[in-house]
LODRENZA-908831 format. One line per 2 residues: number of its first residue (from 1); for each residue x, y, z of C-alpha. Coordinates in pm, 1 decimal, padded with zeros to 6 digits, always signed. Layout:
NUM = X Y Z | ...
***
This chain:
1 = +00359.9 -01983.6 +01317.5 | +00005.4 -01894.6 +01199.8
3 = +00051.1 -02230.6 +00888.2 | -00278.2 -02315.8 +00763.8
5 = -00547.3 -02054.9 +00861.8 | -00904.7 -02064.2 +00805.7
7 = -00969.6 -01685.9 +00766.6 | -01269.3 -01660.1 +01005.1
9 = -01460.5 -01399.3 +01230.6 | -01677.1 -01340.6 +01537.6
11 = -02000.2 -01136.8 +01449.8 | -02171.0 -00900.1 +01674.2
13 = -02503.2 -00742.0 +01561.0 | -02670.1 -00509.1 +01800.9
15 = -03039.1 -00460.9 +01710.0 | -03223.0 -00174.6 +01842.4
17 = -03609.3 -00061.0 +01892.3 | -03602.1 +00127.8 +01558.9
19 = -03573.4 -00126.7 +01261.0 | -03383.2 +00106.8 +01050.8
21 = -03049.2 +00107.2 +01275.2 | -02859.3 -00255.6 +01410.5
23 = -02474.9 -00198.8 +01460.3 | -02246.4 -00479.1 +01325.1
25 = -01866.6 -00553.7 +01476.6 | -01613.7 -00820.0 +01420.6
27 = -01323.7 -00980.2 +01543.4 | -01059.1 -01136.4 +01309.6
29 = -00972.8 -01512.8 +01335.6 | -00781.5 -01788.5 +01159.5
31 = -01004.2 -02115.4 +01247.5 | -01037.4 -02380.4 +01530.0
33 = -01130.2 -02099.8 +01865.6 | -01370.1 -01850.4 +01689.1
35 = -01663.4 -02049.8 +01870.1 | -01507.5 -01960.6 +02174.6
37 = -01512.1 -01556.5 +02072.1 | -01888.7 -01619.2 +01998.9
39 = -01989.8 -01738.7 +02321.7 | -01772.9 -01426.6 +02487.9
41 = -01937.0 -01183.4 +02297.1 | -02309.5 -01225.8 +02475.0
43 = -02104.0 -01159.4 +02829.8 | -02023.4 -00791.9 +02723.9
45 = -02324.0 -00724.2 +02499.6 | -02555.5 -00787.1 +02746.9
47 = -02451.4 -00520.8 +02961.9 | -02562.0 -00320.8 +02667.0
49 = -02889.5 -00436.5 +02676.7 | -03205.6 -00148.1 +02777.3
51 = -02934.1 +00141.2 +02718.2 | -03015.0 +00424.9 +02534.7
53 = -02684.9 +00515.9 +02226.5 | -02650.0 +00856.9 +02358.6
55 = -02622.2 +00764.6 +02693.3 | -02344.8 +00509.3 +02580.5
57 = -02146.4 +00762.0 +02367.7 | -02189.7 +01114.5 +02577.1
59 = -01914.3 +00920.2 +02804.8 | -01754.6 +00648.6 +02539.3
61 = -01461.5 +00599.3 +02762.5 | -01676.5 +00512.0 +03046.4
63 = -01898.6 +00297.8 +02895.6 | -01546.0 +00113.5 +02772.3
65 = -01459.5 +00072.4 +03127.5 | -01824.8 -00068.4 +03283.1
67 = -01794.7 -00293.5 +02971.6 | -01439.6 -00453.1 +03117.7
69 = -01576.3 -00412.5 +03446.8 | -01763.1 -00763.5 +03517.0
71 = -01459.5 -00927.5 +03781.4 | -01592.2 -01278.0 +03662.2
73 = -01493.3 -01207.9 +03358.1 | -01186.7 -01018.7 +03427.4
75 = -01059.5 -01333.3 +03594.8 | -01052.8 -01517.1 +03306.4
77 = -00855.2 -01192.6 +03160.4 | -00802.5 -00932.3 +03265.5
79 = -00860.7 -00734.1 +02887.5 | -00696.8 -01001.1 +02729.0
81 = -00718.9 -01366.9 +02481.0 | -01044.3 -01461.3 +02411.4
83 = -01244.2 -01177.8 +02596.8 | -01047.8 -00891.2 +02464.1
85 = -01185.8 -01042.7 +02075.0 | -01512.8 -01047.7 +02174.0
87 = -01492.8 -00730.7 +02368.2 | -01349.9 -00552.9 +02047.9
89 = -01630.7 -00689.7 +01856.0 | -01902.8 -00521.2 +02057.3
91 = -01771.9 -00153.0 +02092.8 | -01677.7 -00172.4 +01761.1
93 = -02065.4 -00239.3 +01682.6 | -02133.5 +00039.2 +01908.7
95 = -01940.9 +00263.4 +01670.9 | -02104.4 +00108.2 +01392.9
97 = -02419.9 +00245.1 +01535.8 | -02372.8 +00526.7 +01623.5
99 = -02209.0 +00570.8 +01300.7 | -02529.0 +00492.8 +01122.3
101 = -02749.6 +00721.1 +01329.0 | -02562.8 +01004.2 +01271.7
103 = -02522.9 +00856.6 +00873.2 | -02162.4 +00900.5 +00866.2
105 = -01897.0 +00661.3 +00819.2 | -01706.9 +00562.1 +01147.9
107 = -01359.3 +00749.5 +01013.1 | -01564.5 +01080.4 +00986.4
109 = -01742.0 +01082.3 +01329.9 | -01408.9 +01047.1 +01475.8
111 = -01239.2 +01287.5 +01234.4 | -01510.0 +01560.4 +01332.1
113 = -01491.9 +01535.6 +01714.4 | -01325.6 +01837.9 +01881.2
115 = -00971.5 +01729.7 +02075.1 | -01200.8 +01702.4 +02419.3
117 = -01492.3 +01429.5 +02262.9 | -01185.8 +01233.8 +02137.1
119 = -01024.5 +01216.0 +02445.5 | -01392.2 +01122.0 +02653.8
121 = -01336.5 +00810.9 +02398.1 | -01022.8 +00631.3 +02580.0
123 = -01027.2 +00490.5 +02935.5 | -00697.6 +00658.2 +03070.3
125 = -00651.2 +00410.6 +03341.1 | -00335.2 +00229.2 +03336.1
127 = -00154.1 +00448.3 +03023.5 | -00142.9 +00795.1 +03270.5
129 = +00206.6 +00740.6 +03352.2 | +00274.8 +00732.1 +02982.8
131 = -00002.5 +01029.8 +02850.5 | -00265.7 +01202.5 +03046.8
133 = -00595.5 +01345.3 +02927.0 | -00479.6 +01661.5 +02915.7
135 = -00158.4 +01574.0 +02700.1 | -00389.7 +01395.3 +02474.0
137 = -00638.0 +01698.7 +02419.6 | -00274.0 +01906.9 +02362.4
139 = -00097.7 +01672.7 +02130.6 | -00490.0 +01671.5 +01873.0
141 = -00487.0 +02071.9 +01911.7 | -00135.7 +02080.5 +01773.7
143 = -00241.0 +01911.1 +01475.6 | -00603.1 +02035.6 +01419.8
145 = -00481.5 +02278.0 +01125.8 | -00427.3 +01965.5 +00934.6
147 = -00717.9 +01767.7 +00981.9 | -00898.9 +01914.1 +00694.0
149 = -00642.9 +01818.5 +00474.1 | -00646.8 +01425.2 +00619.2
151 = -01028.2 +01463.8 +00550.5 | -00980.5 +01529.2 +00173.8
153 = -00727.5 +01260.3 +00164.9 | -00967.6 +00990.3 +00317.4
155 = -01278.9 +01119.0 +00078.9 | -01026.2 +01044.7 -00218.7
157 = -00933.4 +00686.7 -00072.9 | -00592.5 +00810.9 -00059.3
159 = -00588.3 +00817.0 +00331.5 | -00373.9 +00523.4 +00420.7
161 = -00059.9 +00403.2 +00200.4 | -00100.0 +00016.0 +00153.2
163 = +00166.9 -00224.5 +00143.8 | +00113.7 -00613.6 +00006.6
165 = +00197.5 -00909.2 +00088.0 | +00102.3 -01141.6 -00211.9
167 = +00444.6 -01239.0 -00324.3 | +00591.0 -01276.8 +00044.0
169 = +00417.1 -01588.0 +00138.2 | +00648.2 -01899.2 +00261.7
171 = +00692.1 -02174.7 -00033.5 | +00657.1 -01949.1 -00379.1
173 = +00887.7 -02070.1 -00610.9 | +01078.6 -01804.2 -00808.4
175 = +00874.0 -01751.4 -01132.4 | +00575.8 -01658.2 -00880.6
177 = +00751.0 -01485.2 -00683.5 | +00826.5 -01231.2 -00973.0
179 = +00510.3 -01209.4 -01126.6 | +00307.5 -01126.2 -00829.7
181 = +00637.7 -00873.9 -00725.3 | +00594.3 -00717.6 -01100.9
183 = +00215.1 -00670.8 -01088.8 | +00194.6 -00523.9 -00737.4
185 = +00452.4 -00304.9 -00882.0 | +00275.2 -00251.1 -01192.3
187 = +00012.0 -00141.3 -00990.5 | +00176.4 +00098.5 -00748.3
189 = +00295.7 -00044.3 -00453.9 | +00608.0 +00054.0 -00289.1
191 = +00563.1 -00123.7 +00008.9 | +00648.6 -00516.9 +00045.6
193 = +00677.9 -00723.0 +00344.0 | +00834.8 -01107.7 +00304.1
195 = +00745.4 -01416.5 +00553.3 | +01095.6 -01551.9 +00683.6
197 = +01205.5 -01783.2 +00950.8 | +01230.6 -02118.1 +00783.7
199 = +01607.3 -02112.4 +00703.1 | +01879.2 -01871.8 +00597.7
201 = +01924.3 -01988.0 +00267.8 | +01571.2 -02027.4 +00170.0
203 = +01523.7 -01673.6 +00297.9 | +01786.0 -01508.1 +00155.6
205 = +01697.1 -01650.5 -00210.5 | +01388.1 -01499.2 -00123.6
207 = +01497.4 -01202.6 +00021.5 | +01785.7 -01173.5 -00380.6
209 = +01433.6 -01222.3 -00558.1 | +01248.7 -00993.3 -00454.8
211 = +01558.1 -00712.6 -00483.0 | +01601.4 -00841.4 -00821.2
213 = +01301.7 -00686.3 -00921.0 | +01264.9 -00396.5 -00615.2
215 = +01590.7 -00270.5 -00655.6 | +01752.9 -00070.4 -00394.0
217 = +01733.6 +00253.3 -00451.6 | +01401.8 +00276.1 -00689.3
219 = +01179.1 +00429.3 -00376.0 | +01034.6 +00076.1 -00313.7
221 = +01040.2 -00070.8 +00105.8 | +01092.1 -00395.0 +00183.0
223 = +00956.2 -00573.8 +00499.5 | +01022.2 -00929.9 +00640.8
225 = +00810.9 -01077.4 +00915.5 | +00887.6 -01373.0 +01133.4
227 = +00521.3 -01437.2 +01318.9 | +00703.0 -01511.0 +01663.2
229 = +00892.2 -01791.3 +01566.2 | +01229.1 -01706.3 +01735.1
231 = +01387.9 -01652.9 +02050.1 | +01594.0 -01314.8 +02136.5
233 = +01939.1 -01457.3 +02052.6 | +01791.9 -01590.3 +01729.2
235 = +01650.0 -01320.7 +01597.1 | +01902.5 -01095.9 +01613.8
237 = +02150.6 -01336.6 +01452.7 | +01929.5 -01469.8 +01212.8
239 = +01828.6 -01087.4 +01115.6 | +02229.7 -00987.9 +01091.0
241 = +02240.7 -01282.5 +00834.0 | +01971.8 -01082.6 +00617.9
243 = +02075.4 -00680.8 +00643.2 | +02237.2 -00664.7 +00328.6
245 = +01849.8 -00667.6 +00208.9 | +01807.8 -00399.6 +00377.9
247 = +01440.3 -00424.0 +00515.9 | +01273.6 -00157.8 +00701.6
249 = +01180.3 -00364.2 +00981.2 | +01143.7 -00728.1 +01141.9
251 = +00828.3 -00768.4 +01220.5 | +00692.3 -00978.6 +01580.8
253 = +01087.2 -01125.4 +01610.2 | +01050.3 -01302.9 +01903.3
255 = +00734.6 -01329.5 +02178.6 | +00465.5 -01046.7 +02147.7
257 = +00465.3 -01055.0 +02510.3 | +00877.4 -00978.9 +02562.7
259 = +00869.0 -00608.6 +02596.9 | +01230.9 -00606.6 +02678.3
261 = +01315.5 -00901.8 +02438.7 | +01195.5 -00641.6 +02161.9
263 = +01391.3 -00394.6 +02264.9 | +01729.1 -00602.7 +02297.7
265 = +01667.3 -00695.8 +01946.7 | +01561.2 -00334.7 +01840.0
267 = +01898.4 -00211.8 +02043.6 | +02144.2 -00504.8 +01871.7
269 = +02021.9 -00421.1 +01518.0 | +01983.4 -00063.0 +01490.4
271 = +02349.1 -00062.0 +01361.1 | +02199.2 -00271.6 +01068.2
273 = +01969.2 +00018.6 +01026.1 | +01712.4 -00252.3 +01055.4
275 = +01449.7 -00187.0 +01260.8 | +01183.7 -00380.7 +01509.1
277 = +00782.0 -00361.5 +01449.6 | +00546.2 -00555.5 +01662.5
279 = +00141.2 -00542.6 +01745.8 | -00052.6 -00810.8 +01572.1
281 = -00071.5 -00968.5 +01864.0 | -00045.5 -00709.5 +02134.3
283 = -00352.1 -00744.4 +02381.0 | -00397.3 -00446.5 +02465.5
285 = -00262.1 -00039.4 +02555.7 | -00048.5 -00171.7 +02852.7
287 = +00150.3 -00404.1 +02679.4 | +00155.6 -00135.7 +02414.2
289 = +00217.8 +00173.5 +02667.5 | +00530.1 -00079.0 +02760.9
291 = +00668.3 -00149.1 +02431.7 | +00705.8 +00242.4 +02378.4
293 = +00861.6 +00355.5 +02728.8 | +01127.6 +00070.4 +02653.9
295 = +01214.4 +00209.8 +02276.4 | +01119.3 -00159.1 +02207.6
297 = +00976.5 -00056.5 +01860.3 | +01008.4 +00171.7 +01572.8
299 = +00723.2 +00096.2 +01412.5 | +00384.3 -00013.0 +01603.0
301 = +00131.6 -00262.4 +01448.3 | -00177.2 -00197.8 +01583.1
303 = -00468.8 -00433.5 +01553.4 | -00798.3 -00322.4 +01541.3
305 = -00959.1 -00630.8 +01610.8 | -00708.5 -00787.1 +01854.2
307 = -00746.8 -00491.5 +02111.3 | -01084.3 -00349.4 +02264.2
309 = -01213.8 -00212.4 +01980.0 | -01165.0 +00155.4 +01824.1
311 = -01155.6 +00311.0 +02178.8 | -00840.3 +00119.9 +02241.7
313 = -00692.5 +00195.2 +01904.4 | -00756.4 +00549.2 +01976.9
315 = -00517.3 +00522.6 +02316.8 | -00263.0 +00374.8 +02120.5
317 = -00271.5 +00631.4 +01854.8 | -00222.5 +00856.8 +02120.3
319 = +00013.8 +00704.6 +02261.2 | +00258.8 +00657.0 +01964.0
321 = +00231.8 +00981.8 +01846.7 | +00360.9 +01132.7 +02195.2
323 = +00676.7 +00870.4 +02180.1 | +00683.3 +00945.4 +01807.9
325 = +00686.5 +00588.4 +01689.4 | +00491.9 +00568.5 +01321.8
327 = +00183.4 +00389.4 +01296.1 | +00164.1 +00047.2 +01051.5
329 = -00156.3 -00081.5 +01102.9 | -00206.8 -00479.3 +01090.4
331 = -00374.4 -00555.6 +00817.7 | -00553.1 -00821.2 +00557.7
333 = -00764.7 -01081.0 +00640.3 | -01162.6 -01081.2 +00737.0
335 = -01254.7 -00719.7 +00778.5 | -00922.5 -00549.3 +00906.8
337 = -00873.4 -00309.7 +00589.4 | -01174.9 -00163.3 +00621.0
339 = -01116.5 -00139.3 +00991.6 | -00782.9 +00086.2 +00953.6
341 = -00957.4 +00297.8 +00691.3 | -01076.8 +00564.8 +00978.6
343 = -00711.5 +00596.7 +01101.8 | -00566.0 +00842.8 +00888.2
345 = -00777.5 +01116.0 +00911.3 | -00791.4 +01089.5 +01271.6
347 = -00457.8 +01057.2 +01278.9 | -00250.1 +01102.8 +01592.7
***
C-alpha cells in the first residue's frame, strides 16, 4: 500500500522578535501531496502571529483548540487529512520553542511538568466520555514515584526499546534477508516487524526465514504488518494461515478507519494469541478514544506527526494507559524517531 515512497516532510519555522530563538516542526510524508501540507501550514500559523510564548503555553490546551478553531478550515476537516499534518507541524514548533527558551529538550519540559501543567496541555473535548481531566491528573500522580527513574533512562538513551525493520521489506531474497536479520541481531535488537500481504506462500517463506535465524524461544518478537491492504474477512484468514509464526501483532489489518473491523479481527484471532496494532494512520484522539472503548487493539501506534502534534499524543498517552493498551510508537522515516524520543519519560 505505501510502494514507492519519496520520504518527504512539511517544514514549519516560527521566527520570533529575538534572533536567538525560531521553533522548527515537521510533518512526515512519502511524496506527491507534501505541497499541499505546505500551503496548510500558513492557515494555522498565522493565528500565531503577534502572540507572546507564554501566553501560548500558560493554557497549551487552549491555544490547541483556537488553533482548530477557524470553521473554514474545519470544513475541509474537521482535525483531519491534510490539515491535521500541517496542524501537527505548527504546535509541534511551538514546543520546539518553547523548548529552546527554557534550553531544555522537548522530552524534559514535559517530563518536569507537575500532573496539573500536563493535563492544561490536552484539549479534553470529545475524549471526556473516555478520561476526564481529573482522571488524567490521577492516573500521572500514581506514577510520579517513577518518573525519576524514566528520566535517568532517557539521559542514557535507553528510554525507548527500538524495533527494526531492515530485513522485513517486501521483495528481499533470502541471503538478504539473513544478513540484515543477523546484524540487527548482532547488534541487539529483539524486536522485528515483517511487511506481508502479497501472498501466502511468499509470506510464509518469509515469515520460516526470519524464524530460522530468530528462533522461537531465544527472547526475540516478531511483527508482521499489512499497511491496510485487506478487508475484515481477509485478514483474519490470511493471519490464521501465518500463526504458527507466532507474531506479536498484525499491524493496520484492514481500514484505519474500521474501528469495529479492528476489533472483529482482534476478537477472531486472539485464540491465535496473535494480536491487532493499528495508528499510523489514525487522525486523530477520537478515532483513537474509539479504537480503545471497542478492545479493537492491543497495541496502539501512535503517530506523532499524523495527529495534532505533541498535545494530541499526550491525550492518547493518556488515554491508553487508562484502557491499559501498551504504547508502540510509529516510527522511521523523516524525523519520527526523534519525535518519540520524549515519550518514555513522560510516559503514561
Amino acid at each position: 500500500m505505501n510502494a514507492a515512497g519519496d520520504y518527504s516532510s512539511a517544514y514549519c519555522i516560527l521566527y520570533t522578535d529575538s534572533p536567538d530563538h525560531t521553533g522548527h516542526g515537521m510533518t512526515f510524508t512519502i511524496g506527491r501531496g507534501n505541497d499541499i501540507v505546505c500551503r496548510a501550514i500558513p492557515y494555522f500559523a498565522g493565528r500565531l502571529v503577534g502572540k507572546n510564548l507564554s501566553s501560548v503555553v500558560s493554557d497549551f490546551g487552549q491555544t490547541w483548540r483556537s488553533l482548530v478553531s477557524d470553521s473554514q478550515i474545519r470544513w475541509i476537516g474537521p482535525e483531519k487529512g491534510v490539515t491535521q499534518l500541517a496542524l501537527g507541524a505548527v504546535v509541534n514548533a511551538i514546543w520546539d520553542l518553547w523548548a529552546k527558551v527554557l534550553a531544555k529538550p522537548v522530552w524534559q519540559v514535559v517530563a518536569e511538568m507537575t500532573p496539573e501543567e500536563l493535563v492544561r496541555c490536552i484539549d479534553f473535548r470529545y475524549i471526556e466520555d473516555a478520561i476526564t481531566p481529573t482522571e488524567a491528573i490521577e492516573l500521572l500522580k500514581s506514577i510520579e514515584d517513577t518518573k525519576d527513574s524514566r528520566m535517568q533512562d532517557a539521559r542514557k538513551s535507553e528510554a525507548v526499546p527500538a524495533y527494526t525493520t531492515s530485513a522485513g521489506w517486501l521483495g528481499y531474497g533470502k541471503d538478504k534477508m539473513q544478513k540484515l536479520l543477523k546484524e540487527t541481531l548482532d547488534a541487539g535488537y529483539k524486536h522485528f516487524k515483517l511487511k506481508v500481504g502479497t501472498s501466502i506462500e511468499e509470506d510464509r517463506e518469509r515469515l520460516s526465514i526470519a524464524r530460522e535465524v530468530l528462533g522461537f524461544d531465544k527472547g526475540n518478537v516478531l511483527m508482521v504488518d499489512a499497511n491496510q491492504v485487506w478487508s475484515v474477512p481477509q485478514a483474519i484468514e490470511y493471519m490464521k494461515q501465518l500463526a504458527e509464526f507466532k507474531p506479536w501483532f498484525i499491524e493496520e489489518p484492514t481500514s484505519p478507519d474500521d474501528i469495529l473491523g479492528h476489533a472483529a479481527v482482534r476478537k477472531a484471532l486472539k485464540p491465535y494469541g496473535i494480536g491487532v496494532a493499528t495508528g499510523e494512520m489514525v487522525q486523530n484522539r477520537v478515532v483513537f478514544k474509539q479504537l480503545l472503548q471497542a478492545e479493537a487493539i492491543d497495541v496502539c501506534q501512535v503517530d506523532a506527526c499524523r495527529l495534532g502534534g505533541l498535545n494530541e499524543v499526550l491525550a492518547v498517552l493518556l488515554m491508553a494507559k487508562k484502557f491499559g493498551v501498551p504504547i508502540v510508537p510509529h516510527s522511521g522515516g523523516v524525523g519520527l524517531p526523534e519525535y518519540v524520543f520524549f515519550r518514555k519519560p513522560a510516559d503514561c
